[in-house]
N, C-alpha and C positions, 0 to 999 in steps of 0.2 A: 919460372913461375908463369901461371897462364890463368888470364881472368876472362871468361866469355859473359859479355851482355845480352839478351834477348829481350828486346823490348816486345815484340809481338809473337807469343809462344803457336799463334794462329799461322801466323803466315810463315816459320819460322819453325814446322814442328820436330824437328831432330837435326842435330849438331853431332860432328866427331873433330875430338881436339888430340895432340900428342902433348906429354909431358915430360920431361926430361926425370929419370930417376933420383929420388929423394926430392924432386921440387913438390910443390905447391897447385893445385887447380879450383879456381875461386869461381864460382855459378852465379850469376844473379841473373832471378825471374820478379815478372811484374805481379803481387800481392792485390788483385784488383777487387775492390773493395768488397767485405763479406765473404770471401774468400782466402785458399793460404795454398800455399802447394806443400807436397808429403812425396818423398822414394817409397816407391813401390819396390816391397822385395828387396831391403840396401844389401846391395854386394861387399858381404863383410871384408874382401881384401883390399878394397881398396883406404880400408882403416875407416876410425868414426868418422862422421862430418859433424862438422859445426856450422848449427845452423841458426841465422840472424835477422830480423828484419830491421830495413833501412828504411825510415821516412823518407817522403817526399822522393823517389826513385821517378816516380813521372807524377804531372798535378792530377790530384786526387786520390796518386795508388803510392803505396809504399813498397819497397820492392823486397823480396825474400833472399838472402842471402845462404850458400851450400859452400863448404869450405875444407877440401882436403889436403890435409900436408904429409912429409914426407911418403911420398908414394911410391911403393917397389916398382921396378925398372921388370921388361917384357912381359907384359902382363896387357891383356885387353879388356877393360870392361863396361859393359851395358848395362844404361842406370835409365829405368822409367821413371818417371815425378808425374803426380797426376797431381790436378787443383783441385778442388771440392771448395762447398760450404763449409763456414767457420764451425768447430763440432760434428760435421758430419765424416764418419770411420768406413761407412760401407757405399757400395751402391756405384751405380755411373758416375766419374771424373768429371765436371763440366768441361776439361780438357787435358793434355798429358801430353810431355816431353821425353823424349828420347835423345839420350845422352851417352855417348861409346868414347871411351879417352882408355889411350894405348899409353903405355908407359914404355919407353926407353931409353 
């Protein structure tokens, strides 16, 4: 199982993680206030995610929680998250993460 933290999605803007097959790959990003992050485009194979927010992740932000389990083995895949305003669907990201997790 494989948890990655990002506390500053700025400095920080894409991660690539391996997962062992059938484990576990747990995401947490910073929900910084008035804000939330969203997959763009979810890569339906890598199954649903479940997704959470966690108070108090850093002071004043809570953090967003992305959670996939049992996940098929030789498989690669590329997941954008962009943050936006709370409510807002369309339009420029105020910022977006790039996320590649390889299963085998």
């Amino acid at each position: 199982d494989v948890v990655l933290t990002v506390k500053d999605p700025a400095k920080e803007p894409e991660k690539s993680v391996k997962v062992q097959s059938g484990g576990s790959l747990t995401l947490f990003l910073p929900d910084f206030p008035g804000t939330v992050w969203g997959i763009e485009g979810a890569d339906k194979t890598l199954g649903k995610v479940k997704e959470e927010v966690i108070p108090g992740f850093a002071p004043h932000t809570n953090g967003h929680q992305f959670k996939w389990e049992g996940l098929k083995g030789g498989l690669k895949h590329k997941l954008q998250l962009s943050n936006r305003k709370v409510g807002e669907k369309g339009g420029k990201p105020n910022s977006t993460f790039m996320l590649t997790v390889e299963t085998t």
